[in-house]
N, C-alpha and C positions, 0 to 999 in steps of 0.2 A: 489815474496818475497822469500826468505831464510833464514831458522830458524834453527841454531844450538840446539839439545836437548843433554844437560849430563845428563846420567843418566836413563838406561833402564827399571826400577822397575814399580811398577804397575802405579803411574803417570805419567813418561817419555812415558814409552808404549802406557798409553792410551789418552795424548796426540798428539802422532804419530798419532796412529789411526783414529784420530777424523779428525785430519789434511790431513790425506791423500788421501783422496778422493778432496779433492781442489787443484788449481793449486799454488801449494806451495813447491819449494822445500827443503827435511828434510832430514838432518842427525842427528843420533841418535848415542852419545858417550858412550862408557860401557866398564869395565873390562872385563865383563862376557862372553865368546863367544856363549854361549848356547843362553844364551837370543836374543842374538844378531841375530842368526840365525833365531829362531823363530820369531823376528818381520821380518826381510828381506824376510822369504819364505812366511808372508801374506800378507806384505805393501808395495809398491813402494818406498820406501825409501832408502835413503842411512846411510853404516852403519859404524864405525869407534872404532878399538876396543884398549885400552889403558887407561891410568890414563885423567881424565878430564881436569883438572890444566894444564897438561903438555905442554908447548909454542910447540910443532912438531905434539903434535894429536889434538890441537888447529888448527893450517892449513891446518894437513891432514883434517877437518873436513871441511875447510872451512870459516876459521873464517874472512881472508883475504877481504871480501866480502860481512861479512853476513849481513842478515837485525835486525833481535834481533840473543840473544842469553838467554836459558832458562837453568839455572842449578836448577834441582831438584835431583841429588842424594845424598845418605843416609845421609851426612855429612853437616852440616853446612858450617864448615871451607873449604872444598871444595868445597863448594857451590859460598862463596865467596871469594875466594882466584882464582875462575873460571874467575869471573864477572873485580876482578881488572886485570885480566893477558890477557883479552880479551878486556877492556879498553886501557891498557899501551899497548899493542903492534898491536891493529888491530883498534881499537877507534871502537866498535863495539856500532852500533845507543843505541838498548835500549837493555838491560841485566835485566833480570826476575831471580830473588832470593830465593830460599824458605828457611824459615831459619826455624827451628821448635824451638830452645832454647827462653824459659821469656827472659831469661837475656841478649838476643840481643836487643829482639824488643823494650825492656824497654827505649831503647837509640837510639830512632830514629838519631841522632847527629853523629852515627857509620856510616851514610847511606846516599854518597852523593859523586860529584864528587872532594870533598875538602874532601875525606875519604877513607871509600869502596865505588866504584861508582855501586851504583846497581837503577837502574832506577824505579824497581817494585817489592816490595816485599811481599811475598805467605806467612803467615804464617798456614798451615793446619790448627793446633789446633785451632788455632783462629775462623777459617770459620767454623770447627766442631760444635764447642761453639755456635756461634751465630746461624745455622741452628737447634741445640737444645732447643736453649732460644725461637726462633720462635716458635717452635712448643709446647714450655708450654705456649706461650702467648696466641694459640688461642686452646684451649682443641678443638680436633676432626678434628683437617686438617692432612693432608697427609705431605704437604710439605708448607712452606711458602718461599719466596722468595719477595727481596727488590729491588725497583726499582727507579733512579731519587732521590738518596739520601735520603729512607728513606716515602717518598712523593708518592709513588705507592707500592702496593703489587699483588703479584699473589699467590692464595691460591690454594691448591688442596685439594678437600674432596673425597670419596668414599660414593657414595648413597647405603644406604641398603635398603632391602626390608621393609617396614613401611614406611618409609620417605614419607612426603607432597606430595613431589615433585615428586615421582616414578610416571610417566604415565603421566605425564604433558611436554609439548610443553616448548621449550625456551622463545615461546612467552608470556605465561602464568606463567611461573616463572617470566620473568622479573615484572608480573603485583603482583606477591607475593611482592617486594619488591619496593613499588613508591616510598619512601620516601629517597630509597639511590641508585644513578646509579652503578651499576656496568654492565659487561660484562661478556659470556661465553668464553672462549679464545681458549678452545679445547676439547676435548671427548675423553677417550679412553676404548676401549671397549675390554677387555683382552690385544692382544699386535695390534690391529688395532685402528687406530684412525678413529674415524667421526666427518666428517666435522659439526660445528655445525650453524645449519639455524633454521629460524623461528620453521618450523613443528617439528624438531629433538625433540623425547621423551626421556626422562632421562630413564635409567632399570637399573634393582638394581647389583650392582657391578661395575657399571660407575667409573672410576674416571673423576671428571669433573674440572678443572681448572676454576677459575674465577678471575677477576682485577677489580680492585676499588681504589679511594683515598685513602689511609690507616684509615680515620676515618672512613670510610663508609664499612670495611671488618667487623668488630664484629656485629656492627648493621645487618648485610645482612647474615651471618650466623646465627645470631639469629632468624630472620624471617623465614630462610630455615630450622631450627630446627635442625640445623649440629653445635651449638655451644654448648657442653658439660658442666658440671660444673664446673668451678675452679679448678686446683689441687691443693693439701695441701701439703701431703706426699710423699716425691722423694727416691727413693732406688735408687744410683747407683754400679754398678758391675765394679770393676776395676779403681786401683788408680793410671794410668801412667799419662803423660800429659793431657790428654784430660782429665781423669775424674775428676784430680783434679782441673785444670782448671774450669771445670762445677760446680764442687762445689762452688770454692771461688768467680764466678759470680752470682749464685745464693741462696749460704745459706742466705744471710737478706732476702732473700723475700718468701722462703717453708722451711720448716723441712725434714733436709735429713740426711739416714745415706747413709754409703760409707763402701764397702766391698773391702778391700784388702787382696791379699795370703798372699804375702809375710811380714816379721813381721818387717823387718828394713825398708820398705818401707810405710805399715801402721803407723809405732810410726812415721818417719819423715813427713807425711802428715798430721800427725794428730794435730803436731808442727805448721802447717801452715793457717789450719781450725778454726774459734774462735769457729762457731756452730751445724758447721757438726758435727754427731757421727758415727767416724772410727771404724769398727769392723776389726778383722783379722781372716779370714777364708774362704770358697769357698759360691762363690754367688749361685754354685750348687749344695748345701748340702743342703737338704732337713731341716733336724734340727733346721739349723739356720736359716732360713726365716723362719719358724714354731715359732719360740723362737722371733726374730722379728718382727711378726705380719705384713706378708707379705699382708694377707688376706685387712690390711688397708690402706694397700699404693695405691696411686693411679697414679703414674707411676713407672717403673722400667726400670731402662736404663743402658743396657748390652754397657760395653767402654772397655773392654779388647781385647788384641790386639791377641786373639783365636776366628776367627770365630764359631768354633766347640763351646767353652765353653762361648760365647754371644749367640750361638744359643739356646743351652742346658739350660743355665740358666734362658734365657726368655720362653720359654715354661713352665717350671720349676712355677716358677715364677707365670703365666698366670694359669695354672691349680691349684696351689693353692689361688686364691683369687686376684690377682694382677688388680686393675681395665685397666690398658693398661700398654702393656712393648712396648720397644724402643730396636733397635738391631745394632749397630754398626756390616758391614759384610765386608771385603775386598774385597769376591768376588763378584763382581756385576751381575755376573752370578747366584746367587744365591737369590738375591734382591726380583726380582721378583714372583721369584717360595715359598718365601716364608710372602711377605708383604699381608696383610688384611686376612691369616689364624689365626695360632693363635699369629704370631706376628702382632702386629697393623703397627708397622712403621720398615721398613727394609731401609738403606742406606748406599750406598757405600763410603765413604770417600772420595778417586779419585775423583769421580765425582764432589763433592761440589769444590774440589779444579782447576777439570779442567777449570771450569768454569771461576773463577778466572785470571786462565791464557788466556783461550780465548779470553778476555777483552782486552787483549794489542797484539795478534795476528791477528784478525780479521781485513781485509779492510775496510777503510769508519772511521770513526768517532764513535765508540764502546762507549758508557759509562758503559754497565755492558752487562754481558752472563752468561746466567746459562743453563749449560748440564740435560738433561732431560732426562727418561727414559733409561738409561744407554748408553747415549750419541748419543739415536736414533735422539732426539728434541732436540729445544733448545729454548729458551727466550732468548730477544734480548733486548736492549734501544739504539736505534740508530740516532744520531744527525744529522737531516735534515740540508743540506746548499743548496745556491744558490736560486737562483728565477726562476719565469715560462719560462724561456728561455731556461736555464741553469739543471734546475734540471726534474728529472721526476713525481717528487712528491711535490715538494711545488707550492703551488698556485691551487693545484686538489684535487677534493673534493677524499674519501677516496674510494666510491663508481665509482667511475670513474679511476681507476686506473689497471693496471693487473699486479695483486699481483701475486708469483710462487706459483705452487701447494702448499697445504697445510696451508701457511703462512696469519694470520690474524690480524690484527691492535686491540691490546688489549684496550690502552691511551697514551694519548697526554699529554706531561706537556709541557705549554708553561709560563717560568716566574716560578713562585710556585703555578702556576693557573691548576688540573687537569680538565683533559678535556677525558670521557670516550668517544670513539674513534666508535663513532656510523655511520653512514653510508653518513651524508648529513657532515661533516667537515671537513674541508678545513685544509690541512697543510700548514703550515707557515715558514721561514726561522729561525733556532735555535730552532725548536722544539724538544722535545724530543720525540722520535716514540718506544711505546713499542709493542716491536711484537712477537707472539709464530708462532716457524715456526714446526710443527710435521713431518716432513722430512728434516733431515741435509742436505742431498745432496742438497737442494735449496738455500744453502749459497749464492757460488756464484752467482746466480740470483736474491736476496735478494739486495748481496753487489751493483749490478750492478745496482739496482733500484733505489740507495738513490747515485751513483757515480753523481760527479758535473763534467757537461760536458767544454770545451774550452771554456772560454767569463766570468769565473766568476773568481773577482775578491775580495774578500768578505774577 
């Protein structure tokens, strides 16, 4: 395969990264030559330095040839002004879009090959939004994640020390909870994963991922005593796209206010909010969360586009009263070294978005991928085809198969029917296979697991 990327910024980049350890080859488009060096002296990649759009660094890159092409840099209009000039002149398969403007996506009708031909379109904000709404759905997860249209979830919690469950076996959790199946999908234990089997004991600082039917994840947290109370009161920091986005998905359903700096961009958010309450001043002025009654909010979710001053503010925040903050961080570098101190939830943007993209790069029949631990892991839903002749996996029970290091069979939807993906069940043709793989590099071994071999014709 062959994937053109425009656009070397922190999701082009990472991206690349993610990609290039597979046998795929990338070139990566960029003005910048600086950057450009910096991925070429750690990636195998190839690199192509000039305007995106341009029909000459279009072919220097390869376009001629390519299998997708993925424009993510800074511009919209160059985003897709990329996608038609790599249509019109190379008929490139599929073309990945990121558009960040409401007022594109509002008009799906802009988007097609009787238009702009963009095969798949990214919008961040969007995916920011809905990984946020997630995580006020189920007070006390880490991360929530949709799978199978909605029809599967993968939750991640963090066991502290009190929990039920600290000192008990998988096997014995699963008896905590008869009344709703779910699964363990994976362990990670600072930045190592374990493997998780019967005997495996939960210890306090686990994050432990688990998957269930989507109706069976609240119920099953509640039994594990990881489901929190309700939030009410939402404070968010920062009124660019993203935060105002969050508000206007959420003000009918919590009481929020919204802290913006700047004052011409407060009074025109404010225009567009019916219930939010816009304040204008720093979400890291002490004063004014003092004056707010910071002490009663029960989350507060840092969306400014300064790592420094989402860091600062949630702290902030959390030492005066904040029952849980939320931290928007760009570098993901940072994620870790600061999630389940005293911010509760730390996330890198890129990643929710790589994810996205890896869905239509990935070999095999992908319905969704979600990048994991800053792109160590990853969550898979991957559409079994062909028969016992033909495939490696359908027609064998689940237990009977050799799965790549790491990688474990979370559930099955077959139909709208979930099916947690226990050890004695048998894959079927058009199943949908969700699987956590906690080492990327087993991609392609994964891919190669679910390839439909010569004789199927399906």
């Amino acid at each position: 395969m062959k994937i053109i990327i425009l656009g070397a910024g922190q999701v082009g980049g990472a991206l690349a990264e993610s990609l290039s350890s597979e046998k795929i080859d990338i070139t990566i488009v960029d003005h910048h030559p600086g950057r450009l060096r910096e991925l070429r002296d750690k990636l195998d990649i190839g690199t192509v330095l000039g305007h995106a759009s341009h029909p000459e660094i279009l072919h220097a890159a390869g376009a001629e040839d390519a299998d997708v092409l993925v424009a993510v840099t800074g511009s919209d209009e160059l985003n897709m002004m990329s996608c038609q000039i790599a249509h019109t002149l190379y008929h490139t398969p599929t073309k990945i879009c990121r558009v960040r403007a409401k007022s594109y996506m509002q008009h799906q009708e802009l988007f097609g090959n009787d238009a702009v031909p963009v095969d798949v379109l990214i919008s961040p904000e969007q995916l920011v939004t809905n990984h946020i709404i997630g995580l006020l759905d189920y007070p006390g997860a880490l991360q929530v994640l949709n799978f199978a249209e909605g029809l599967v979830r993968l939750v991640a919690i963090r066991a502290q020390a009190g929990d039920k469950f600290i000192g008990e076996t998988l096997y014995d959790i699963r008896k905590m909870t008869p009344k709703h199946d779910a699964r363990v999908a994976a362990i990670f234990r600072g930045d190592r994963a374990v493997k998780p089997q019967r005997e495996t004991e939960i210890e306090p600082l686990d994050e432990v991922f688990y998957i269930a039917a989507t109706e069976n994840i609240r119920p099953v947290m509640q039994e594990l005593g990881q489901l929190s109370r309700p939030y009410n009161r939402l404070m968010i920091a920062g009124g660019g796209n993203i935060g105002l986005r969050l508000a206007q998905a959420i003000e009918d359903k919590y009481s929020v206010k919204l802290i913006e700096q700047n004052e011409e961009r407060a009074e025109l958010i404010a225009e567009q909010l019916h219930k939010t309450i816009v304040l204008k001043g720093s979400a890291s002025d002490k004063e004014l969360l003092l004056s707010e009654n910071i002490e009663t909010i029960d989350v507060f979710i840092a969306l400014t586009n300064d790592d420094e001053a989402n860091i600062m503010s949630s702290l902030l925040a959390k030492k005066l009263g904040a029952r849980k903050v939320i931290a928007l961080i760009a570098n993901p570098a940072y994620v870790d070294l600061l999630q389940g101190q005293d911010i509760d939830v730390a996330f890198a943007p890129q990643q929710i978005t790589i994810g996205s993209l890896l869905t239509h790069v990935r070999r095999g029949d992908m319905a969704a991928v979600h990048s994991l631990r800053r792109g160590a892991a990853e969550a898979l839903e991957i559409v079994a085809h062909g028969d016992s002749r033909t495939s490696s996996v359908v027609g064998r029970r689940i237990d009977a198969l050799s799965l790549p290091e790491g990688a474990r069979f979370g559930a099955i939807v077959r139909g709208k029917k979930v099916i947690v993906a226990h050890k004695n069940v048998v894959i079927e043709s058009n199943d949908h296979v969700v699987v956590f793989l906690a080492d990327k590099n087993q991609i392609p071994a994964l891919e190669s697991l679910f390839h439909v071999g010569i004789g199927f014709f399906g």
